[in-house]
C-alpha positions as CSV (number, residue, x, y, z in Angstrom):
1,X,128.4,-49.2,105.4
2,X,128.3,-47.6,101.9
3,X,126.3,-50.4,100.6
4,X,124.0,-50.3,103.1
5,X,123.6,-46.5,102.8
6,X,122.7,-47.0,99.3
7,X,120.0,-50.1,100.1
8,X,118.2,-47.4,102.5
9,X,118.6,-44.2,99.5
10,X,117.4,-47.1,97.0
11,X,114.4,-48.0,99.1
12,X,113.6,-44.5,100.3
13,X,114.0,-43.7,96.7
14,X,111.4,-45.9,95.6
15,X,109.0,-45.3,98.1
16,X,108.9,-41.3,97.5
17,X,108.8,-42.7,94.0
18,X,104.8,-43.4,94.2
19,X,105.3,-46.7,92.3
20,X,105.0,-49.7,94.9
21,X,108.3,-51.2,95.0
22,X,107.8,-54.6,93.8
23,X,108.2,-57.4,97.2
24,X,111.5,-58.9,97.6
25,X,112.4,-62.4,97.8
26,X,113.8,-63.5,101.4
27,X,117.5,-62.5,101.2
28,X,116.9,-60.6,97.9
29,X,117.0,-57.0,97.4
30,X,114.3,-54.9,95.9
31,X,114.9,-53.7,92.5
32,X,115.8,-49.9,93.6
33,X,118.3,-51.2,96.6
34,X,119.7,-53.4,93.5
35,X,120.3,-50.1,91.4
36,X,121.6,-48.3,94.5
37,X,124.1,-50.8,94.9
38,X,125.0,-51.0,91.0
39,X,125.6,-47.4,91.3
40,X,127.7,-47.7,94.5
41,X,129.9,-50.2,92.8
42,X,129.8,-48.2,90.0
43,X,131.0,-45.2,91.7
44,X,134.0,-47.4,93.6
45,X,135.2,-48.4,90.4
46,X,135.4,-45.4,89.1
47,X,136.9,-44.0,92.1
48,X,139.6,-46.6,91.6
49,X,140.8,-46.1,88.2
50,X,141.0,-42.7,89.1
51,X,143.3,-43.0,92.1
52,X,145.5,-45.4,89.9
53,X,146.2,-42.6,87.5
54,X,146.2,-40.1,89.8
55,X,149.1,-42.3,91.8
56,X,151.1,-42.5,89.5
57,X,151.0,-39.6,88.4
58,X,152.2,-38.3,91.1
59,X,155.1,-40.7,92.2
60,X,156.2,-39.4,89.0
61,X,156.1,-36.0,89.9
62,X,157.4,-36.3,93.3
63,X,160.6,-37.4,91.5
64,X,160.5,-34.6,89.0
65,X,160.3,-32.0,91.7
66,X,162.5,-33.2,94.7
67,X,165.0,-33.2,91.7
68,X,164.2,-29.9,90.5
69,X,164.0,-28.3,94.2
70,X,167.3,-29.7,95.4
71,X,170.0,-31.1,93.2
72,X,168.5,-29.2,89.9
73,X,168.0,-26.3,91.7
74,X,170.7,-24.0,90.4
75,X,171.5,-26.4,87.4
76,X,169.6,-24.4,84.5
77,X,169.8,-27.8,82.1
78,X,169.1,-30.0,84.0
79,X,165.7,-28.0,85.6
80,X,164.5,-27.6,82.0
81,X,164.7,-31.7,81.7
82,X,162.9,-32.0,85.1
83,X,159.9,-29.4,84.2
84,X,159.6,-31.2,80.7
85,X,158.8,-34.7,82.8
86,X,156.7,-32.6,85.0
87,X,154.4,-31.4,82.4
88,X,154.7,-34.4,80.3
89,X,153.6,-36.0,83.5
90,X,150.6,-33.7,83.9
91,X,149.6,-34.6,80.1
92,X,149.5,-37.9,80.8
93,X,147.4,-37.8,83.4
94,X,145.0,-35.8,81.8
95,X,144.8,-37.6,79.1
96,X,143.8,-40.9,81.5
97,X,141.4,-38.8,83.2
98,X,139.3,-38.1,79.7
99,X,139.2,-41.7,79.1
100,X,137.4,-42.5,82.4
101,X,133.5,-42.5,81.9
102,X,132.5,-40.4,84.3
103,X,128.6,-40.0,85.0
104,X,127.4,-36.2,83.8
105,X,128.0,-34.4,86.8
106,X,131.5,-35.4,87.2
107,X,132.3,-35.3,83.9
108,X,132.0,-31.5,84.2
109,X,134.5,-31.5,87.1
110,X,136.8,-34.0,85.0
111,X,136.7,-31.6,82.2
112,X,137.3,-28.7,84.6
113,X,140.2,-30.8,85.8
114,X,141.6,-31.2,82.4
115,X,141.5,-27.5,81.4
116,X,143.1,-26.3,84.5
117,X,145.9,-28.9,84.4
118,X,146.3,-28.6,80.9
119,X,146.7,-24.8,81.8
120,X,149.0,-25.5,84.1
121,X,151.1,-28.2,81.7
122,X,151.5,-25.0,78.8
123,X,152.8,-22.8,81.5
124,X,155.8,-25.8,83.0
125,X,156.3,-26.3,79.3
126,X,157.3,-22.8,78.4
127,X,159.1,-22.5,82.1
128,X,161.3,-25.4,80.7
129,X,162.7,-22.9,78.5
130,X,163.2,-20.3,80.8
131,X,167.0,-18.5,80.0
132,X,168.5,-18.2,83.0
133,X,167.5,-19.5,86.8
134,X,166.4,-16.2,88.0
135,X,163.7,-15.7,85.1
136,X,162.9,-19.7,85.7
137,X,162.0,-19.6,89.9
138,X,160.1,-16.6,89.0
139,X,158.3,-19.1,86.6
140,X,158.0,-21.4,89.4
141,X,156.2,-18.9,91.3
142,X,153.8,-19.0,89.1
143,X,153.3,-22.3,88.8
144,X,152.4,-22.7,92.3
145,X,149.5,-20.0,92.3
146,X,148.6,-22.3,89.3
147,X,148.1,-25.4,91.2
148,X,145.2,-24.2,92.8
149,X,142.1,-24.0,91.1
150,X,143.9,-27.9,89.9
151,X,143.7,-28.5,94.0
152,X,140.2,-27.5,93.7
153,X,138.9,-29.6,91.0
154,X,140.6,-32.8,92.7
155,X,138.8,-32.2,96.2
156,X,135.6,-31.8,94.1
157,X,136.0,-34.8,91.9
158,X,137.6,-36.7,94.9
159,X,134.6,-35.7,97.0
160,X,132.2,-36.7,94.5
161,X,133.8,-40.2,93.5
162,X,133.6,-41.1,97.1
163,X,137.0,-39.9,98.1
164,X,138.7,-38.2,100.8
165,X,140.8,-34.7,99.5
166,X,144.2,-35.7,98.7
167,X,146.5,-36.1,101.3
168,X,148.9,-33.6,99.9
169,X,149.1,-31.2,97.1
C-alpha cells in the first residue's frame, strides 16, 4: 500500500512537475515513481533503526524503573543505582539517535529529541544523588512532568518516520 501511495505521489509529482515524465517500459516504473519508492524505502529503513534503538532502550528502562518503583522503592542505595541506569540508558539512546541520518526535517525533531532527553538525563542524574527518599520522589515528580515534551518529540518523529505513536510512555 505504501509503495503504491508513493508510485501515485511520484507520478502526480512529475506530472505537476511540467517536465513530461519520460515513458516507461512495460512493467517498469517511471523515473519519479522510482524516486518515490527509493524514498519510501528510505524512510522504512530509517524508521527501523530507529525502533531498534528506541526498543531497547526501553526494555532497559522498564527494568530500571519496575525496580525503582517496587523493590527500590524505599531503598535510598539502591534507587540511586537504578536512576544512574536510567539516565545512562537515556544517554545511550540519544547518542544512537544522532548517528541516524535523518533527512532535514526530521533531523530538527531528532535534535529536539536529543535536547529534551538529554534534559531529562541531567535531571535523573542529579536525582541519583538525592539524600534522603523524601527529597528523591519529589525528584521523581519531576521527572515525570519531564517526560513530556520527550513524549512529544517521539509522536512527531514516529509520525514522520512512518510510525504509529508509541504504544506506551
Amino acid at each position: 500500500m505504501a509503495a503504491t501511495m508513493a508510485a501515485v505521489v511520484g507520478v502526480l509529482a512529475a506530472g505537476c512537475s511540467g517536465v513530461p515524465a519520460k515513458p516507461a517500459s512495460p512493467g517498469q516504473p517511471t523515473a519519479s515513481a522510482a524516486a518515490g519508492l527509493a524514498v519510501g524505502a528510505q524512510r522504512k529503513a530509517l524508521a527501523a533503526r530507529y525502533l531498534a534503538i528506541a526498543q531497547a532502550g526501553n526494555k532497559r528502562l522498564e527494568v530500571a524503573f519496575d525496580r525503582l518503583h517496587k523493590e527500590d522503592r524505599n531503598r535510598l542505595a539502591a534507587a540511586h543505582r537504578d536512576l544512574r541506569e536510567i539516565a545512562a540508558t537515556e544517554q545511550l539512546f540519544d547518542r544512537r539517535l544522532l548517528g541516524i541520518p535523518f533527512p532535514p526535517a526530521s533531523e530538527r525533531f531528532a535534535r529536539f529529541l536529543y535536547w529534551v532527553n538529554e534534559a531529562r538525563a541531567n535531571m535523573t542524574v542529579a536525582a541519583a544523588s538525592s539524600p534522603s527518599l523524601p527529597r528523591l520522589h519529589a525528584d521523581e515528580r519531576r521527572l515525570t512532568e519531564a517526560n513530556k515534551p520527550v513524549e512529544q518529540a517521539v509522536t512527531i518523529l514516529r509520525s514522520q518516520l512512518g510510525l504509529p505513536p508509541p504504544a506506551t510512555s
